[in-house]
Every structure is written in structure tokens, then in C-alpha cells.
N, C-alpha and C positions, 0 to 999 in steps of 0.2 A: 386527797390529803394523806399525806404518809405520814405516819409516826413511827418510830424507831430511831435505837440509838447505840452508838458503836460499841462493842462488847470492850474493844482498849478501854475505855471514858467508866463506863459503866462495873465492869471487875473490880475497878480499883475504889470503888466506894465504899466505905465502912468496915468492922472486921469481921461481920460474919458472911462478908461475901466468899464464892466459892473462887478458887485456882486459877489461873488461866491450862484449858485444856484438863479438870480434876476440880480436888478440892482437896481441905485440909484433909490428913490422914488420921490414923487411930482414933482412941478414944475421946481428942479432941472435935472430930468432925460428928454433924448430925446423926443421927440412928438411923432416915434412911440414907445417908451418905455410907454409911458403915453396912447395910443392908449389900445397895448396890458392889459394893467395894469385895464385900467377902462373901456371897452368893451369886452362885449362876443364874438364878432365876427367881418370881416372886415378883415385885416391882416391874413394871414392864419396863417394855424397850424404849418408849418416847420417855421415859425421867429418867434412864438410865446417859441416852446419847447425849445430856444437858451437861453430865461429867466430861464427854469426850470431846465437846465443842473448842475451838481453840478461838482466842481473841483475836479478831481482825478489823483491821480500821476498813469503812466502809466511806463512799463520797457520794450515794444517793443512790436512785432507785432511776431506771430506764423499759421505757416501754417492753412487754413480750411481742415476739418476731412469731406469728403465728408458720408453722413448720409448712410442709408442703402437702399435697393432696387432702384429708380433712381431718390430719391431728393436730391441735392447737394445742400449745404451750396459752396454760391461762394466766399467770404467775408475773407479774414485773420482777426484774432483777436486780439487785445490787451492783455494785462494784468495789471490790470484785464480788461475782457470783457467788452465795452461799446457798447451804441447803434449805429445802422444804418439802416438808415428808408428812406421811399419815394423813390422809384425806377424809374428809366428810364433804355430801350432797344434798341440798333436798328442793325441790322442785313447788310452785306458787300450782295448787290444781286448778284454781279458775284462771289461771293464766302461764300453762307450761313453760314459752318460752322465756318465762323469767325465772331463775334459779341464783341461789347463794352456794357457795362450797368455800372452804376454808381447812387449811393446812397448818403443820407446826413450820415453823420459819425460824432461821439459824443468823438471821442480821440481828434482829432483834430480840425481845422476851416471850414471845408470845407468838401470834397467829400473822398466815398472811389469808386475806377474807377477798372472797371475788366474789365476781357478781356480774350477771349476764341478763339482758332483757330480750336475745335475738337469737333466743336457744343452744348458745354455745360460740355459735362462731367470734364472737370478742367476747372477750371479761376486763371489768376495771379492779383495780389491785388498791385496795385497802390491808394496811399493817399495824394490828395494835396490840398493844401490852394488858398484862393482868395487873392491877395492883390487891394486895391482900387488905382483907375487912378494914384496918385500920391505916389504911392509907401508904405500906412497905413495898419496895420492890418484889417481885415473884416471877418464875417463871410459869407459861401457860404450857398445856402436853394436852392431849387426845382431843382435838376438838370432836364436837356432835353438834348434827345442826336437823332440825327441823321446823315445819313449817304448820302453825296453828290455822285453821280456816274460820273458829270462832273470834280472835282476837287479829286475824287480820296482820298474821306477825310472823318474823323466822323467830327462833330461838338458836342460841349457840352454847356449848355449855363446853368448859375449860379446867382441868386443873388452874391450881395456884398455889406454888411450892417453893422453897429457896432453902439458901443455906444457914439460918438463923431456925431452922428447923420448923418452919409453917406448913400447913398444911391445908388446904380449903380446896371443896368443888363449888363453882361459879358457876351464874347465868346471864350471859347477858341477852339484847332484845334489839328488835330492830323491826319499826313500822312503817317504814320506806323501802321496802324490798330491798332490805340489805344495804342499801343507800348510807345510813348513820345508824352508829348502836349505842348503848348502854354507856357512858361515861363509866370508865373502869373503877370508878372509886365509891359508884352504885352500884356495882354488882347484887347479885339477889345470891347471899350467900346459902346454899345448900347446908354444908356441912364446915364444920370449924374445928382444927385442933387448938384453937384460942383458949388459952386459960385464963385466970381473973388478969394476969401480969406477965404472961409469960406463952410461950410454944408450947405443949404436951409432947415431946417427940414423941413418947411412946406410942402415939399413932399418925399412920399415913394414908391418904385417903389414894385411890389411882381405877383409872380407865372408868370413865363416866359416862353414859350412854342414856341418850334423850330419847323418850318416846311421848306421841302425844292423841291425843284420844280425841281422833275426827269425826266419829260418830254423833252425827246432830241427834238421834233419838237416845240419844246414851245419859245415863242421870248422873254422868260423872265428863257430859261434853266438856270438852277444850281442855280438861284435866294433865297437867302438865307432869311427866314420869320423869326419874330417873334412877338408874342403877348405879352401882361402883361398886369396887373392893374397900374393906376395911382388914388395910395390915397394921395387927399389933409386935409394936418390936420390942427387944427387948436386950438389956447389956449384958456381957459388955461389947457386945461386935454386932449388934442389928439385928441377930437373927428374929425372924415371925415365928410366934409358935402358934397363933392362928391367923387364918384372910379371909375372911366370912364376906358372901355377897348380902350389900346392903341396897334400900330402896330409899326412894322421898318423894312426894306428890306435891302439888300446889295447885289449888283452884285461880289464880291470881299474883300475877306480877306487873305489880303499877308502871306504867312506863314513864310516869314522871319521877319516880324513885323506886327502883327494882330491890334494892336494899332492903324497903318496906315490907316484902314480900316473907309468909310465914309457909315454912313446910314441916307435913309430917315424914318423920324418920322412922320405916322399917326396918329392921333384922329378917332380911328373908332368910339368911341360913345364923342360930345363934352362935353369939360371941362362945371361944373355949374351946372349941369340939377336937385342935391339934391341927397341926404343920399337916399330915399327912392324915387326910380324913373327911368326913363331911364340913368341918369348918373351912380346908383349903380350898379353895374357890379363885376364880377368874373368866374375863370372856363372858360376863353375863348381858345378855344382850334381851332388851327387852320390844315388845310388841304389843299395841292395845287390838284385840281383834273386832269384827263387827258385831260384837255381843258390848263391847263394851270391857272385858275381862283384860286384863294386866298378864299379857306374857310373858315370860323372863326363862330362856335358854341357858345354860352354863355349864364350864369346866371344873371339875374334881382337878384341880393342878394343885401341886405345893405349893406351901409358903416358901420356900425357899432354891427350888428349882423350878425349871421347865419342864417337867413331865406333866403332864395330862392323862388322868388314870380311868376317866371315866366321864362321860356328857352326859347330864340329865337337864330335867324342865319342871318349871311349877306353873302355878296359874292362881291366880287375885280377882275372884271375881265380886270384892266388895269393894273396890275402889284402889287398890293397892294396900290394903290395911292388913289383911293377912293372908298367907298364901299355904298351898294346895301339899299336901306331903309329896315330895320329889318323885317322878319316878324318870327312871333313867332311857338313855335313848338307845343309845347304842348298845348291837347286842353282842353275845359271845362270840370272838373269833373273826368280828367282821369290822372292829378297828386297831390300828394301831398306832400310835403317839412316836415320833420321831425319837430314837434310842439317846440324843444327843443331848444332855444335859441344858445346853445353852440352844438349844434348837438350830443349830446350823445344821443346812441341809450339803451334802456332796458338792464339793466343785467351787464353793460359796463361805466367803466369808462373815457375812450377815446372819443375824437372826430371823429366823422364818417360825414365828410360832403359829399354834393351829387356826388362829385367825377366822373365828366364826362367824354364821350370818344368820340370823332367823328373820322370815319374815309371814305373813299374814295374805292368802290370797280372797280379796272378799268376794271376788265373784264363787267359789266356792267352798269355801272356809276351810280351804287345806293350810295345816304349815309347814312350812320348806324350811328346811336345816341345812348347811352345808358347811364343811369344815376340810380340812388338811387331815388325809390320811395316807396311812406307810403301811397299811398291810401288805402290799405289794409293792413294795421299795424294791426286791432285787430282779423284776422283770421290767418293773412300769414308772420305777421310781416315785415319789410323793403324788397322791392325785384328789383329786377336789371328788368327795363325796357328798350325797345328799340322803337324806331322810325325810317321812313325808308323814304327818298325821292328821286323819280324818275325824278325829272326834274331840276337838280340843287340847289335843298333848295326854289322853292317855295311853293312847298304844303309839308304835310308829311302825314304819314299814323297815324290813332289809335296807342294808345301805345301796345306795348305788351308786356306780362312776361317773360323774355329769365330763370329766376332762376328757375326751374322746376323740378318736381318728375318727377317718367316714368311714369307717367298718362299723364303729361301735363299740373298738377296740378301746382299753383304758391309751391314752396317746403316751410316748416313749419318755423317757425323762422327769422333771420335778415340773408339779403344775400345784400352785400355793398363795395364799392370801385371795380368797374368793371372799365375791360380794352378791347379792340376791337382792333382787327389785320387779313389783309383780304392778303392770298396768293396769287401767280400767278396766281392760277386756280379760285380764284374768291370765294372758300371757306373761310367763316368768326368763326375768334376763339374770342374767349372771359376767363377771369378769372375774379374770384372775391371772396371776400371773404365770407363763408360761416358758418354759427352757426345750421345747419340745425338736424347735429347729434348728440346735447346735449339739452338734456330737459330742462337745465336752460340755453338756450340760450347763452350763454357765451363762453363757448372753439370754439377754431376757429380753419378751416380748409379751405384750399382754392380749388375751385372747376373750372375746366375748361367746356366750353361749345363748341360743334361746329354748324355748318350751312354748307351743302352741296347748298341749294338752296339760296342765297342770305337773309338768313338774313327769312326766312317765318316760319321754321322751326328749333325747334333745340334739341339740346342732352346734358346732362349735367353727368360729372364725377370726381370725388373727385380725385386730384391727393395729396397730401398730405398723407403721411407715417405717419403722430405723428401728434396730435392736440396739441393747443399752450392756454395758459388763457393771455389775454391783459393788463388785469390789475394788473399783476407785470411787464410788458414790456417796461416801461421806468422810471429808478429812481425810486423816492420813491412813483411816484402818479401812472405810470400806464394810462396818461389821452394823450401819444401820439404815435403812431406808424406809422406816417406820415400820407398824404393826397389823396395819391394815390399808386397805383401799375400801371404795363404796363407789355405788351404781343407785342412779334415779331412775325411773320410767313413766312414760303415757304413753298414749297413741298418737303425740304428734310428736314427740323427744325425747329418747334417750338421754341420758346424762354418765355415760362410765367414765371416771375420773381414776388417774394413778399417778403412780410417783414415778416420776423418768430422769433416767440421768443419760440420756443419751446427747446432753452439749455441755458434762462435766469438765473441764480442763483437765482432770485429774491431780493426782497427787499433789502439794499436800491439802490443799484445799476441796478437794471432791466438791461435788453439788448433784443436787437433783433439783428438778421442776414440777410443778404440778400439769399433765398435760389429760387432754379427753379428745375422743373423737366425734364431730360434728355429724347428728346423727338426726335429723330433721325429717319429719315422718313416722319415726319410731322403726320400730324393727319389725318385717315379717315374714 
């Protein structure tokens, strides 16, 4: 069943709908309308491309044409073809070959939601909307999807954001493998910029990331996490003068009404601290490890730009209630943050921010870090580094280059938007996107990597069938193709999913697809 509805039909409802292709200007439009409008950066890229979308009548949805050799297009299409970008995976453990992934979609408001029972090789295409706590239209941005083994459940969690100045993180639920989820108007609200009567503009919630706590021996099992930004704005023109990384936990979200569902709200870094500082925060990406502990990774970035001045990490080891004094990861002289205010990398139209991953290896309780870096931009261009620690998050090792030739060599060109995913066996995969085999840096391809040994060593290979150019990939500019990609693993299935615009029409319409490579067996 598809739901969605034509952006013509839909723009033109009410007056605090947003522009076709924009929205209102000045001091008339929302504060984060006013953010995005007059800042480089701060607000990520998925609420930002909701401004640059333009309205196109659409006449329904038609099956995806899986590609040749074993990259599948998972994605049904419109017509015409619009975007869908920013991926999230997660994989059923007692039953690999079934997996949920889900993307932001440019037909309608919200998500497009697939879902696979034969480890990849078909997806069926489910599309649905956010609607806000009190029943309003909204737009959805950064899905996050994970999979509970206590509750027998994926979870999906969504902005839900518009132009009448709302502001909510969502959850919704799904006990049929992804089959049917959460009526949008039960959502289990997280967090509300809801006043008694009104919007609070001055806060925006953005980039929300699910964790969830599979440890049967754990006294905080099936413990539902998650993270986000809290931007405070402020007039007259949007600016953040702080973006603190915030948490919320939930023991319980009734699936007869997710609504019902209470959470508690941490302050992992406190409100105030300034634009430029410990308060500026983004990219916080959390982890529950096999202790049980709440780990949460993140970017020292402005409120108001894209620079990225420093990654640190904390750690919650009483349930997510309070967390561990920061200490930082990366060390002197061994990263560097893309000099580009808006993160456009060389060659490339698009935004490519540093696009983080952390995740948890339980077969040895290492954690792997990997991010975008440009210390060696003018030899090796942008390259996926990783970082690795053994004792919880308080030391880490040297960074290293996981985007690699078969020397070992860091590989030529921009390699950016990496994902981390760590099997049963302890083996660690990775994707990311690669420009390594075109001499003007530009055409993309996505390349996976592995690690037999934790993360010391690794191997890298082009799974991509057709290279794709980005900047005809969204609309008329080209300047979005979300903020991130993601990678599941086991031992019988990989899951690397990415955004591809390799059957874009181009201009003025652009499109991307969500596609993956069918990887049955796993990788070894």
C-alpha cells in the first residue's frame, strides 16, 4: 500500500505551508527556515534539501527494475522519478535474511520503507508520512531503524518538522518485520517543541539516531536509546547560539498506542555552553555495548557552520541517565575537517559532511570510529579514517586509513560518507563512497571494505556495477544526496545500502535511488 501525496495538492494547503522549491523569506518565515536561509551550516542537509525540493505532480508508484549483476535498485519509483536519499539498515538476528532499510523520499513527506525477507535480492516499497503530535502535516528527515530482539520489533525514528515552525523527534514500531507500522498519529513522541497553544521556534530538534540494547543479561535489556541535536535559535535571522547533543531512553512503547510511550530526556552536553564550544555539537552517534553501557560518539561542529573542530566520546553506564566527562578522540595533527564552510568537497557540488560511524565489536569489545578526513587532501584527497579503543572509550589509537589501494596506500581522490557494521564473528565491514576511478574526481562509486582482524587490517572493493555523476542528483542544483549511508552485517548477509543516482534523468528534476549489493553468505 502506498501512501503519498503530490507536493502540487499538498504546498498549496494552509498559510504556513512552505514555497514551492523555498519558503517564505525574512523575518516572516520560521527561525529554522531563517537558520537554513542565512547559515552555511548547523541544521543538517536532510531539513535543509525540504527547502530546495520543487513541487511536481506525480501519477503513482511502479515497481523497481533490479540493475544487472547483483546491485539492486530496492526503491519503487514515481512518476516522474524523484528523489530518495539518506539511508538507514538493520537486519532481524534470528532471521538475517530479513531486513527493513528506509530513506527520505521527495514524492511525498516523509520516508520511503523497504523491506526484504530473501536477504536483499527483492524489497517491497512502503511510503509514509509523519504527521506532528497533534495531528499537522510535517515533514520526516534522517530515518534510524533498528531492530529490538526483546520486543520482537524494528523501530524507525523520524524528524517531524514544517513550516508553521514544529518541531518533534518520532518513533515509530513495527511487529510484522517491517510489514505495517505505527499509524502516524500514534507516533511515541520523543521530544516536542509543542507549547501550551503554539510552536516554541526557538527550538529545533535534528539528526536522531536509534540505539538499542540487545544484551539479554543487561538490567537495562531491550532499553530503547536515542540521540539528537538540540538547536537553540534565535532572532532576528535564526542564528544557534548553542546545539547541545541530547539523549531519551524508553523501557516500553505499547504497540497498540506508541503515543502512550514515556521517555526520559538527557542533556548529554548542557544547554548554553556557545555556537563555538562544548555546547556546538552534531553527528552524535550512539552504541549500547555488551556491558550494557550507552555509547554516544560526536562532533565539536558549530552551530552555525560546517566545520568540525574536534570528535570526542562519553559513556552512560547507568542506563543512559548520566554520562562520562568527554574525552576526545582524535588526536594532534592527525585530523583534518574539510576547510569548506558548506562541506563541499572538490569537483562536487553536494554537501559531504564528516558523516560518522561508531560501532561496538562484541566479539571483542573493541570500538571502531570512522569518519571523513582531509589531513591529506592535497595528495590523497578526503579519506575514510578510523580509530579504535580498547577499553571502553577512554583511550583511542592513531587514526588510520581504512580507504585504501592494494598497497595500502591511502587510494587517490575523495572517499567520504563511510558506514561500520561488525558481524557475529567479530569481522568488521564498512562502505563509503568513492571517486577513486575517475580522474576528475567526480563520478561516484561505492566501495566496500573488510577486517578479518578487528579493525588492524583491511581490504577494499568496488561493489558498484555503473558509476553515478552527483551533481545532477537532486533537482536543479545537484548540491544534495543526503548525509549519510549505512551497512548491516552477519555471517550469512551483508546489507551495504546507498544512494545512487545512476538512472537520474537529470536536470531539472534530478533523482537518486536507494540501491545495495546482494551479498548472500556474507563477506570473507
Amino acid at each position: 500500500m502506498f501512501r503519498f501525496r503530490s507536493f502540487v495538492t499538498a504546498l498549496a494547503a494552509g498559510a504556513a505551508v512552505l514555497a514551492i522549491g523555498g519558503a517564505a523569506q525574512g523575518s516572516d518565515a520560521p527561525l529554522w527556515v531563517q537558520h537554513v536561509q542565512n547559515y552555511d551550516g548547523g541544521i543538517s542537509n536532510g531539513v535543509r534539501s525540504r527547502l530546495e525540493a520543487r513541487a511536481v505532480q506525480t501519477s503513482g508508484f511502479v515497481g523497481a527494475q533490479p540493475a544487472a549483476l547483483n546491485n539492486v535498485q530496492m526503491n519503487a519509483d514515481s512518476v516522474p522519478p524523484l528523489p530518495q536519499n539518506e539511508t538507514s539498515v538493520a537486519l532481524k538476528p534470528s532471521a538475517p535474511l530479513t531486513a527493513v532499510a528506509a530513506a527520505n523520499d521527495y514524492t511525498g513527506d516523509g520516508f520511503w520503507i523497504g523491506r526484504t525477507t530473501d536477504g536483499g535480492q527483492t524489497w517491497s516499497s512502503l511510503f509514509k508520512d509523519p504527521k506532528t503530535s497533534i495531528g499537522s502535516r510535517c515533514f520526516g528527515s534522517d530515518p534510524s531503524v533498528v531492530y529490538s530482539i526483546r520486543d520482537s520489533a524494528f523501530y524507525l525514528a523520524t524528524l517531524c518538522y514544517f513550516g508553521d515552525g514544529s518541531s518533534e523527534v518520532q518513533v515509530w514500531k513495527s511487529v510484522d518485520d517491517g510489514l505495517t507500522w505505527t499509524d502516524s498519529t500514534k507516533a511515541s513522541i520523543v521530544v516536542t517543541n509543542r507549547a501550551v497553544n503554539a510552536w516554541e521556534q526557538s527550538v529545533f530538534y535534528d539528526k536522531e539516531l536509534l540505539a538499542i540494547d540487545n544484551n539479554s543479561g543487561s538490567s537495562h535489556f531491550g532499553r530503547l536509546y536515542i540521540t539528537y541535536i538540540k538547536f537553540h535559535l534565535t532572532q532576528p535571522n535564526g542564528r544557534s547560539d548553542f546545539c547541545p547533543v541530547q539523549s531519551a531512553h524508553t523501557d516500553n512503547v505499547p504497540t497498540a498506542n506508541p503515543a502512550s510511550a514515556t521517555w526520559t530526556r538527557v542533556g548529554v552536553v548542557p544547554d548554553g555552553l556557545g555556537d563555538v564550544g562544548p555546547g556546538a555539537n552534531q553527528w552524535a552517534e550512539p552504541v549500547v555495548d555488551s556491558t550494557g553501557a550507552l555509547d554516544v560518539a560526536y562532533a565539536l561542529e558549530d552551530c552555525n557552520t560546517a566545520i568540525d573542530r574536534a570528535l570526542f566520546f562519553t559513556r552512560s553506564t547507568n542506563g543512559g541517565n548520566t554520562f562520562s566527562t568527554p574525552v576526545q578522540i582524535d588526536k594532534r595533527g592527525q585530523f583534518a575537517d574539510n576547510p569548506n564552510r558548506k562541506d563541499i568537497l572538490p569537483s562536487k557540488q553536494f554537501r559531504a559532511p564528516i558523516s560518522s560511524s561508531l560501532v561496538f565489536n562484541p566479539v571483542t569489545g573493541t570500538l571502531l570510529f570512522a569518519y571523513q578526513n582531509n589531513l591529506n587532501r592535497p595528495t590523497s584527497g578526503a579519506d575514510v579514517s578510523l580509530q579504535r579503543s580498547f577499553d571502553h572509550g577512554a583511550t583511542w589509537t592513531d587514526a588510520q586509513t581504512i580507504s585504501i589501494t592494494a598497497t595500502g596506500a591511502p587510494a587517490p581522490n575523495d572517499q567520504y560518507f563511510p558506514a561500520l557494521a561488525v558481524d557475529e564473528d567479530g569481522h568488521v565491514h564498512a562502505i563509503f563512497y568513492d571517486n577513486r576511478n575517475d580522474s576528475g574526481n567526480r563520478m561516484m562509486e561505492t566501495f566496500q571494505a573488510f577486517s578479518s582482524d578487528d579493525g588492524a587490517t583491511w581490504t577494499n572493493f568496488d561493489i558498484s556495477t555503473a558509476a553515478w555523476d552527483p551533481n545532477t542528483s537532486f533537482f536543479s542544483s545537484g548540491t544534495f544526496i543526503g548525509d549519510y549511508n549505512q551497512v548491516a552485517a552477519s555471517t550469512q548477509v551483508v546489507y551495504p545500502v546507498w544512494t545512487d543516482g545512476r538512472n537520474s534523468p537529470g536536470q531539472p528534476l534530478g533523482e537518486t535511488d536507494i540501491f545495495t549489493n546482494v551479498e548472500l553468505g556474507g563477506v570473507h
